[in-house]
N, C-alpha and C positions, 0 to 999 in steps of 0.2 A: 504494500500500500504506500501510497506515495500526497504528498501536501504540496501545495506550490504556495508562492507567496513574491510579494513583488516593491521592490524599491524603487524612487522615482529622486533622481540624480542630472547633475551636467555631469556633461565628459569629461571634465580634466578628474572628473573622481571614478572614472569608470572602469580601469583598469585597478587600481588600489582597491575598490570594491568585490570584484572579478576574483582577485586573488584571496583576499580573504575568506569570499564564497567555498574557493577550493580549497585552500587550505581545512575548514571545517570537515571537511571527508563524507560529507552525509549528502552530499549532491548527487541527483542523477542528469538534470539538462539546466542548463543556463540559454534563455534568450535573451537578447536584446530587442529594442524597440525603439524606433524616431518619436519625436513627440506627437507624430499624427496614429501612431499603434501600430506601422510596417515596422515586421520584421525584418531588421538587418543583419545580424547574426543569432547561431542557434548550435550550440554544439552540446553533446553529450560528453559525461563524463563518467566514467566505469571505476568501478573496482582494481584497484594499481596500479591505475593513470599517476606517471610521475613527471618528474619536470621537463625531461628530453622531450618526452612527447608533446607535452602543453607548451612547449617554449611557439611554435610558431603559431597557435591558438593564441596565447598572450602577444607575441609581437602584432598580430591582427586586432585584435584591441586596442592597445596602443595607439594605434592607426588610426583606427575610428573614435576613438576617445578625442583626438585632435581637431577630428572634422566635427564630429556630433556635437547637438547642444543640449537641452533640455531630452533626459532617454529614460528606459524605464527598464530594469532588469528582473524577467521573471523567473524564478527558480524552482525546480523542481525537486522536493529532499525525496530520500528515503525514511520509511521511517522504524 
């Protein structure tokens, strides 16, 4: 069973937030969203996901954190 729940941020916090999301370990999908509610990113996150793998997921972030303004990040736990 799984809960979602959702933060509404600018992008200069959007990678800082991102990682803290993963860092918690109880995630299964992280979206993102413009402030009109398109999806702009949308990745999963699995069980032993470590940081080799998530380094170009975060550089992608990164990316869009610089362009985006006002975004809303929804998260999907385990629970």
């Amino acid at each position: 069973m799984s809960t979602k729940e959702s933060f509404q941020m600018h992008g200069e916090n959007l990678l800082k937030k991102v990682r803290e999301l993963i860092n918690e370990g109880n995630i299964r999908r992280i979206t993102i969203k413009d402030k009109e509610g398109k999806e702009v990113m949308n990745f999963p996150l699995t069980i032993g996901v470590v940081g080799v793998v998530l380094a170009p997921v975060l550089a992608a972030v990164g990316a869009l954190a610089a362009v985006i303004g006002e975004c809303t990040i929804e998260v999907e736990r385990e629970e």
